[in-house]
PDB file of N, H, CA, C and O in Angstrom:
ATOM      1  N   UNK A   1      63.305 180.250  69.960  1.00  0.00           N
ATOM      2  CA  UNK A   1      62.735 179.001  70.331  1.00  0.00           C
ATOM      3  C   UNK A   1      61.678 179.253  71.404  1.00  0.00           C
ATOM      4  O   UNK A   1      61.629 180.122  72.274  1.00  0.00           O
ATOM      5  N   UNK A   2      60.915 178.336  71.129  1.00  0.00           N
ATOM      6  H   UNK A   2      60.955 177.629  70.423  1.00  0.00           H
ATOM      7  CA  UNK A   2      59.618 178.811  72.620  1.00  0.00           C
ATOM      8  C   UNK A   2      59.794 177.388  73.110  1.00  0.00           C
ATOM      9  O   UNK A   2      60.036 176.448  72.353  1.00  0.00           O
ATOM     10  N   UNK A   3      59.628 177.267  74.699  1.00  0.00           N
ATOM     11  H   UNK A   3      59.431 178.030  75.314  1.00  0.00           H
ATOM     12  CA  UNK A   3      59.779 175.693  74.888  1.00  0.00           C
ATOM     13  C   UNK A   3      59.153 176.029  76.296  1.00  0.00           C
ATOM     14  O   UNK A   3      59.305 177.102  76.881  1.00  0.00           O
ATOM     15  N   UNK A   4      58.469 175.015  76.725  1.00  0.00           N
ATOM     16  H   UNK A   4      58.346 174.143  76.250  1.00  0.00           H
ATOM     17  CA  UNK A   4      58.376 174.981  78.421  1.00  0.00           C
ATOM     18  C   UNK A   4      59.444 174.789  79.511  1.00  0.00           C
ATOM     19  O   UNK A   4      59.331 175.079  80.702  1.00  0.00           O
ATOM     20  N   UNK A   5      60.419 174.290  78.930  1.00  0.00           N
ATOM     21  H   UNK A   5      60.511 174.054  77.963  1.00  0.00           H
ATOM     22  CA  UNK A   5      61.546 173.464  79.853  1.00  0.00           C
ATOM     23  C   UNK A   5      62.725 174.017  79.978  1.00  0.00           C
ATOM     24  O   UNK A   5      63.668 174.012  79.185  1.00  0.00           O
ATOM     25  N   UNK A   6      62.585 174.692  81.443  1.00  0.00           N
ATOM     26  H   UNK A   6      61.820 174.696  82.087  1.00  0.00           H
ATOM     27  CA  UNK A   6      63.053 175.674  82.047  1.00  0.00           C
ATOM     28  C   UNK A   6      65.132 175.624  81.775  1.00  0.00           C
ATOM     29  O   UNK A   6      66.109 176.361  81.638  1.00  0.00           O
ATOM     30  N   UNK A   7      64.722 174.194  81.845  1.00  0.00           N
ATOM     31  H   UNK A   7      63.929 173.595  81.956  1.00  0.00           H
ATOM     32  CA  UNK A   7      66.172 173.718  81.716  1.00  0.00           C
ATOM     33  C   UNK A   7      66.939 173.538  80.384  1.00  0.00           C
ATOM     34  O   UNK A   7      68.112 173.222  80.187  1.00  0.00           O
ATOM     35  N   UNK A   8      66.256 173.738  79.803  1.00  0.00           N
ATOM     36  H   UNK A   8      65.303 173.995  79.964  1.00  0.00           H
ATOM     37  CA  UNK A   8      66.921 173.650  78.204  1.00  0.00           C
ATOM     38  C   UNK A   8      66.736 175.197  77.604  1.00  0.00           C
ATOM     39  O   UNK A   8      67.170 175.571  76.515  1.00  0.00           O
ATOM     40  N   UNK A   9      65.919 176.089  78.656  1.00  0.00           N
ATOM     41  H   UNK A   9      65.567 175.785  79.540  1.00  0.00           H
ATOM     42  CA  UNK A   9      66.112 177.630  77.615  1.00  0.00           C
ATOM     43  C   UNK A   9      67.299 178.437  78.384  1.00  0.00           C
ATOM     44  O   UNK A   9      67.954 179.369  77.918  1.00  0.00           O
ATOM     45  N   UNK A  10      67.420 177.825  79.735  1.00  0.00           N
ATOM     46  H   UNK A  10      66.888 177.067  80.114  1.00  0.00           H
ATOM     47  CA  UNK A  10      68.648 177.891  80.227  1.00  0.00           C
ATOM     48  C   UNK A  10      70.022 177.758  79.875  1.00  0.00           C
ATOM     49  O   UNK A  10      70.798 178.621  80.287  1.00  0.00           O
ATOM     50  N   UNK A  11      70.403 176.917  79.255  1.00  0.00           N
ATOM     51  H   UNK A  11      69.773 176.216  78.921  1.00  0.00           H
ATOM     52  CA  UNK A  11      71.447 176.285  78.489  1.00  0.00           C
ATOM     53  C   UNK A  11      71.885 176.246  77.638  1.00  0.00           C
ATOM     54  O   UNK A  11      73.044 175.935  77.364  1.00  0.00           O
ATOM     55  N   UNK A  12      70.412 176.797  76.514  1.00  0.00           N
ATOM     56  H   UNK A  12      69.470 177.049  76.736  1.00  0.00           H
ATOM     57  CA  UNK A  12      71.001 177.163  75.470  1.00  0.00           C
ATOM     58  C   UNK A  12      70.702 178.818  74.829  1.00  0.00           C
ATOM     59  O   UNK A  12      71.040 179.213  73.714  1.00  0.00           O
ATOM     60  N   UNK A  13      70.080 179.496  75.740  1.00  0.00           N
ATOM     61  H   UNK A  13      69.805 179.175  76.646  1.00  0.00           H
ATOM     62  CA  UNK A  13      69.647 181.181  75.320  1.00  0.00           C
ATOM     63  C   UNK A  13      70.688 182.146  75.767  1.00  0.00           C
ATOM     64  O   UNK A  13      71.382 182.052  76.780  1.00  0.00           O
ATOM     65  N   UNK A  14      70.698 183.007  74.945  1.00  0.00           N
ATOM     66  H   UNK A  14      70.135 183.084  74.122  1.00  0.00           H
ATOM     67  CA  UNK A  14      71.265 184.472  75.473  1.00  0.00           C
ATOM     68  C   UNK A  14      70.236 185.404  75.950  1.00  0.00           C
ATOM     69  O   UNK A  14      70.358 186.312  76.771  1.00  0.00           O
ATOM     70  N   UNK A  15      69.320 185.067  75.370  1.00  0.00           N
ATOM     71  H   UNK A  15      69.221 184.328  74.703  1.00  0.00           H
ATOM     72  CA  UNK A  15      68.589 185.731  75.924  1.00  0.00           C
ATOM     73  C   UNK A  15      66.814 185.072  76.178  1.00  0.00           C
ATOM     74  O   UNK A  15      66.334 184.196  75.459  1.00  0.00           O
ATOM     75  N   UNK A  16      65.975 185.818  77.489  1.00  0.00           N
ATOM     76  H   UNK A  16      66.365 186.530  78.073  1.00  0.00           H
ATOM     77  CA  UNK A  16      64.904 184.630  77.509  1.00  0.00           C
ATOM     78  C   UNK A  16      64.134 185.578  78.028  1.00  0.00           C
ATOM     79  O   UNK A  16      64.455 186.532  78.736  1.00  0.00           O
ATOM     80  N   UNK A  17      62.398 185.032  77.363  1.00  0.00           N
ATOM     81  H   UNK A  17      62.136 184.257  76.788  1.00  0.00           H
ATOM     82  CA  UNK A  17      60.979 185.815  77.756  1.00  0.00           C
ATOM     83  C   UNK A  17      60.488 184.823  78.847  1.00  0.00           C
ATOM     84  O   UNK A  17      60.820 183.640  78.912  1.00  0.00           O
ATOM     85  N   UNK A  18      59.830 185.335  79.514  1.00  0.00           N
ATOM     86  H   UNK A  18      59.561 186.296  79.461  1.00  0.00           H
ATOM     87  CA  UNK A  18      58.860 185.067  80.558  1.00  0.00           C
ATOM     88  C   UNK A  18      57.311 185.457  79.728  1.00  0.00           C
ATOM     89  O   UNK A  18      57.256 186.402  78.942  1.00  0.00           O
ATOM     90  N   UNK A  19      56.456 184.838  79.947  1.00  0.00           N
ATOM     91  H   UNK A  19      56.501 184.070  80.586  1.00  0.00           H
ATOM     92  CA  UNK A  19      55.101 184.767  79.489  1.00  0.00           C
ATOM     93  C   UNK A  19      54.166 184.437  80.063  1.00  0.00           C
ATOM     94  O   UNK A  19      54.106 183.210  80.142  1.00  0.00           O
ATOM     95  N   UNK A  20      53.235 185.027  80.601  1.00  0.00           N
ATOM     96  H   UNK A  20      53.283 186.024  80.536  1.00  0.00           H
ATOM     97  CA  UNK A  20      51.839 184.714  81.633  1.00  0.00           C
ATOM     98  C   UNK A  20      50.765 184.941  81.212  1.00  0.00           C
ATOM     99  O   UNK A  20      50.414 186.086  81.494  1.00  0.00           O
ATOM    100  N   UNK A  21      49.829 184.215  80.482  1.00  0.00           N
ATOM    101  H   UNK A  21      50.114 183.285  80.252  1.00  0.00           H
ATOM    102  CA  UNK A  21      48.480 184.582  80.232  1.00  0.00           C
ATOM    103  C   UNK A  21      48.677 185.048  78.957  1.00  0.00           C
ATOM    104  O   UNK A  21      47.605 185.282  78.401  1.00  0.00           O
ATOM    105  N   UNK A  22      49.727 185.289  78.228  1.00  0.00           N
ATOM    106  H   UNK A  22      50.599 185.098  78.679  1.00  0.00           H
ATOM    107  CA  UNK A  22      49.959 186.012  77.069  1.00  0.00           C
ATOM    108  C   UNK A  22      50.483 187.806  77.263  1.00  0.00           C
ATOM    109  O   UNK A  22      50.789 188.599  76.372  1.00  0.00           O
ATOM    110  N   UNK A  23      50.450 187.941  78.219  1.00  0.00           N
ATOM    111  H   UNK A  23      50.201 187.297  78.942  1.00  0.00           H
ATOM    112  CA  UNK A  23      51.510 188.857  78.711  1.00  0.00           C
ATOM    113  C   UNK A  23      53.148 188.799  79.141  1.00  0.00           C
ATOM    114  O   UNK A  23      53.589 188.283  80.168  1.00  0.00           O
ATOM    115  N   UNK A  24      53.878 189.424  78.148  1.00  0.00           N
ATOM    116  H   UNK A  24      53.521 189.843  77.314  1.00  0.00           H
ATOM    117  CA  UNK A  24      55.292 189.722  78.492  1.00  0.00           C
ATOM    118  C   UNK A  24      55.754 189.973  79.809  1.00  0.00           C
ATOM    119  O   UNK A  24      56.151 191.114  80.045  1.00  0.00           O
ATOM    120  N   UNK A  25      55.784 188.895  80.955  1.00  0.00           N
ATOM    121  H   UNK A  25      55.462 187.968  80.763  1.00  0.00           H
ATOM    122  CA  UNK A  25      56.364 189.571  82.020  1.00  0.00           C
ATOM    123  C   UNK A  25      57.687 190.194  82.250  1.00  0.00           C
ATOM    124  O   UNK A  25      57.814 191.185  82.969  1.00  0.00           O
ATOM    125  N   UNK A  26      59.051 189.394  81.407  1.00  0.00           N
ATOM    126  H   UNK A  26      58.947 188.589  80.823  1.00  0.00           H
ATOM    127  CA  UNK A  26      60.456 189.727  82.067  1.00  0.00           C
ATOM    128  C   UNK A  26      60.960 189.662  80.852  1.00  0.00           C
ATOM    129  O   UNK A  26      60.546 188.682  80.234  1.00  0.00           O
ATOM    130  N   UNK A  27      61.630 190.272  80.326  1.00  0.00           N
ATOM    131  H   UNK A  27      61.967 191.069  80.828  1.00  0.00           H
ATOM    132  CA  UNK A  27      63.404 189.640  79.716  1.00  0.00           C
ATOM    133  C   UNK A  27      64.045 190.188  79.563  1.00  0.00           C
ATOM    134  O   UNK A  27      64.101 191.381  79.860  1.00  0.00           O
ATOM    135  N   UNK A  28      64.851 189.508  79.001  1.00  0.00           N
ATOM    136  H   UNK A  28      64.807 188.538  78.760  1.00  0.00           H
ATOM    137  CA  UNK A  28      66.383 189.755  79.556  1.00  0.00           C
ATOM    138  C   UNK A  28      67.637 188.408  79.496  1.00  0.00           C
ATOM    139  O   UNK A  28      67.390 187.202  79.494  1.00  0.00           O
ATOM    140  N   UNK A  29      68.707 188.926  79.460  1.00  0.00           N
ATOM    141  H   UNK A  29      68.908 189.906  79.461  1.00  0.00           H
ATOM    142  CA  UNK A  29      70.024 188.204  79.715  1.00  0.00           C
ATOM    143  C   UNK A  29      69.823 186.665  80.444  1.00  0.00           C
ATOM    144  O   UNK A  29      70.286 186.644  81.585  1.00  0.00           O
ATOM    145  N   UNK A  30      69.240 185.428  80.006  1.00  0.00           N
ATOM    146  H   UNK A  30      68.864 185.445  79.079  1.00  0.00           H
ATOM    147  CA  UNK A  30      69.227 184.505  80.471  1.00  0.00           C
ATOM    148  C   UNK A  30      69.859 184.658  82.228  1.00  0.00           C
ATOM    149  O   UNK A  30      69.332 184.663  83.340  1.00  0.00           O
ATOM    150  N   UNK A  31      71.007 184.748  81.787  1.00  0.00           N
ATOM    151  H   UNK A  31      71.435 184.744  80.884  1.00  0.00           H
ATOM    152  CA  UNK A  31      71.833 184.259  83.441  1.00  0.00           C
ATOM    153  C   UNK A  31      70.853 185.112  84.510  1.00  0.00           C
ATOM    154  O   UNK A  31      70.147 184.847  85.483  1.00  0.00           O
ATOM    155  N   UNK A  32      71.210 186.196  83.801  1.00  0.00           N
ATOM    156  H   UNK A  32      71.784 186.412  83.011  1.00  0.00           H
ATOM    157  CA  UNK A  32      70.169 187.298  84.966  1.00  0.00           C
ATOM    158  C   UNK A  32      69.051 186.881  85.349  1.00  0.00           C
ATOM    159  O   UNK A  32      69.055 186.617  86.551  1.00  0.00           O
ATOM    160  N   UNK A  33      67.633 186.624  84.598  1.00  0.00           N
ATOM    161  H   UNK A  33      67.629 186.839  83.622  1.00  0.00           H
ATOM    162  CA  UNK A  33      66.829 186.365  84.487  1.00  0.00           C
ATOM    163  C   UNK A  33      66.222 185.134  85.596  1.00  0.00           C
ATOM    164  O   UNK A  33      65.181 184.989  86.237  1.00  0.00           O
ATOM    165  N   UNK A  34      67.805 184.173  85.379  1.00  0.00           N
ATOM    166  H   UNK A  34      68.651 184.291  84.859  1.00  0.00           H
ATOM    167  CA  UNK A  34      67.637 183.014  86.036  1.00  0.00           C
ATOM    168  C   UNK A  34      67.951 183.234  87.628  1.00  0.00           C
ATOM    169  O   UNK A  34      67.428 182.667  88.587  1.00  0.00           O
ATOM    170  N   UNK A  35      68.798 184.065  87.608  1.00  0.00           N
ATOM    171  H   UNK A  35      69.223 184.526  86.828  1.00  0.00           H
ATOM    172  CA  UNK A  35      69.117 184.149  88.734  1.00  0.00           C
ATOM    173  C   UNK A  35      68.866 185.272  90.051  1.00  0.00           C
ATOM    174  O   UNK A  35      68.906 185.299  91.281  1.00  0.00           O
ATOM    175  N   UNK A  36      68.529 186.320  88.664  1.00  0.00           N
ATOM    176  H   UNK A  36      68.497 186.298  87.664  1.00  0.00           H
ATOM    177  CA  UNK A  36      67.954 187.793  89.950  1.00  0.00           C
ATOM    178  C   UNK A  36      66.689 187.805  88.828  1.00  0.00           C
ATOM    179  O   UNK A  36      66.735 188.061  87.624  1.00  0.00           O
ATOM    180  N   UNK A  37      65.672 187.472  89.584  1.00  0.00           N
ATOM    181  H   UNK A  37      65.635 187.264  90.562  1.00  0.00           H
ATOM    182  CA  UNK A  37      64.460 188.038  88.311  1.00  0.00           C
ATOM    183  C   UNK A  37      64.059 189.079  88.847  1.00  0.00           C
ATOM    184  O   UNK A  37      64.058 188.891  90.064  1.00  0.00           O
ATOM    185  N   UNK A  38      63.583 190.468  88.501  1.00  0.00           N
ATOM    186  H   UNK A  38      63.584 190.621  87.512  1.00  0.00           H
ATOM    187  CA  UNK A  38      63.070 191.155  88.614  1.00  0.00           C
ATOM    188  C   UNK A  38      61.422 191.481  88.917  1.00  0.00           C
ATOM    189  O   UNK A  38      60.848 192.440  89.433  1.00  0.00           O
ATOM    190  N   UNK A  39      61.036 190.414  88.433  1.00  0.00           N
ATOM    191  H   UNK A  39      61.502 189.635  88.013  1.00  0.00           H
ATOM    192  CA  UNK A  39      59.128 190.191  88.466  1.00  0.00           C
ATOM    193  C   UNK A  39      59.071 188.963  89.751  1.00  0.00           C
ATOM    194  O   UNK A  39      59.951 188.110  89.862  1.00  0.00           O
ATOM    195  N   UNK A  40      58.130 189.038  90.476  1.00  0.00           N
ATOM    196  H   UNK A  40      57.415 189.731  90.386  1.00  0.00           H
ATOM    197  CA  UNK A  40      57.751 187.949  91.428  1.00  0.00           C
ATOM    198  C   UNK A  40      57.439 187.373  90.679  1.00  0.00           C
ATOM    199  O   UNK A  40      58.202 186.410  90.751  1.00  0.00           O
ATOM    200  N   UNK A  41      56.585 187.152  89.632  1.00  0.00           N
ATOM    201  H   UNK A  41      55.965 187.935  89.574  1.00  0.00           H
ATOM    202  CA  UNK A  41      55.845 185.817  89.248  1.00  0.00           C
ATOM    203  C   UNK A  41      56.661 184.723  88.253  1.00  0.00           C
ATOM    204  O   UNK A  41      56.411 183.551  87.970  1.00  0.00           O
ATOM    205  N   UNK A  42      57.680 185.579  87.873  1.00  0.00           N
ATOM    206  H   UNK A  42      57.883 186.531  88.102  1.00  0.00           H
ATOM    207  CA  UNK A  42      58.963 185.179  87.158  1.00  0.00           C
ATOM    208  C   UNK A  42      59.877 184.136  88.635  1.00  0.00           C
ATOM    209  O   UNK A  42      60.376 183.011  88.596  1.00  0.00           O
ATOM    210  N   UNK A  43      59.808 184.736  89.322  1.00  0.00           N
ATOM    211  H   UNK A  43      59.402 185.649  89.353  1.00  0.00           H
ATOM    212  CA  UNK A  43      60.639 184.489  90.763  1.00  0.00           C
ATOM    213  C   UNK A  43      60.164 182.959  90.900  1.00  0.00           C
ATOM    214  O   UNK A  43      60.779 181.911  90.704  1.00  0.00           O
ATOM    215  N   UNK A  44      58.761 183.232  91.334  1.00  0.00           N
ATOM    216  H   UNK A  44      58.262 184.083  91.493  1.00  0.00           H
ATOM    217  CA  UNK A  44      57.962 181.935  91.557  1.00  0.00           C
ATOM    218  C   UNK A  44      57.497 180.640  90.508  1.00  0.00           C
ATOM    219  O   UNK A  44      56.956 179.554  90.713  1.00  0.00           O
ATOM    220  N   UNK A  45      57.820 181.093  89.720  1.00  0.00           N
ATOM    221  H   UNK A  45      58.259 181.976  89.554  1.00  0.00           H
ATOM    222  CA  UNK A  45      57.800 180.144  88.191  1.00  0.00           C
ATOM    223  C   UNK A  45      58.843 179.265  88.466  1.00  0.00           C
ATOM    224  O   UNK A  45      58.765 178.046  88.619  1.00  0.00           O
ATOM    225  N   UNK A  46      59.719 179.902  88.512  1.00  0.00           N
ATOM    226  H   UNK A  46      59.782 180.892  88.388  1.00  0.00           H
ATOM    227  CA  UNK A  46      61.404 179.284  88.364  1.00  0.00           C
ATOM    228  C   UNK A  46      61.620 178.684  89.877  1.00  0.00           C
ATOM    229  O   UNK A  46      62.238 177.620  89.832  1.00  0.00           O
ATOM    230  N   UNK A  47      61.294 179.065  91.106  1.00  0.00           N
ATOM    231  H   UNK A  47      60.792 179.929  91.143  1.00  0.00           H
ATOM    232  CA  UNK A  47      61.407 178.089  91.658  1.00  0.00           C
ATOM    233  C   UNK A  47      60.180 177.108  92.497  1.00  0.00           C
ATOM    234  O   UNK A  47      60.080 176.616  93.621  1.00  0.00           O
ATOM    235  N   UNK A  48      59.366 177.148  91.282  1.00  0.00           N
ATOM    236  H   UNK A  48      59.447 177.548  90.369  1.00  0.00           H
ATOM    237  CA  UNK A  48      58.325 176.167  91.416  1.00  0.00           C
ATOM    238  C   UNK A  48      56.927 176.188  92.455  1.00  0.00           C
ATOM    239  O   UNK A  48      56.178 175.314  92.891  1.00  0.00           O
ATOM    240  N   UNK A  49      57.020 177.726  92.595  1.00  0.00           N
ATOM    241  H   UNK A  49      57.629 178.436  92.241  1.00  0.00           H
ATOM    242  CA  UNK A  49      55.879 177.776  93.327  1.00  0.00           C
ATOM    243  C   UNK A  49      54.657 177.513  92.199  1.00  0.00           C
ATOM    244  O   UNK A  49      54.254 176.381  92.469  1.00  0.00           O
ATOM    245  N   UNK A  50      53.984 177.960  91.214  1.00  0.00           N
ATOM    246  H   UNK A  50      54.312 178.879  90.995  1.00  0.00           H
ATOM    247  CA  UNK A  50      53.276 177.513  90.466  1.00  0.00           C
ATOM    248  C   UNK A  50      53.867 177.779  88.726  1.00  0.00           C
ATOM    249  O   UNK A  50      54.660 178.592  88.251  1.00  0.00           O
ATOM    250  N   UNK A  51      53.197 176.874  88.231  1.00  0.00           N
ATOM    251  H   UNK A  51      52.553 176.213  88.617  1.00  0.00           H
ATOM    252  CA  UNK A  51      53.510 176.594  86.662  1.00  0.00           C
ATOM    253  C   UNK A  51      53.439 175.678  86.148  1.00  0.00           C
ATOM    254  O   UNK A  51      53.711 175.621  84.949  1.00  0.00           O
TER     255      UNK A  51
END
């Protein structure tokens, strides 16, 4: 599924991409992803610095 809404790929993925510009930034294991991201811009997406 591709969706914008952070909250519904949350809830329902096992697993989830990050995407910037058309570059693959992150993925990985939803929970993880959501919660330890590994990429800053992944970091800042999710808690709303820009997006």
């Amino acid at each position: 599924m591709v969706t914008h809404n952070i909250a519904q790929a949350a809830r329902i993925s096992d697993f989830t991409a990050f995407l910037y510009l058309g570059e693959l930034v992150e993925y990985g294991q939803t929970e993880k992803l959501f919660t330890v991201p590994k990429d800053k811009r992944t970091e800042e997406y999710l808690s709303g610095k820009f997006g």
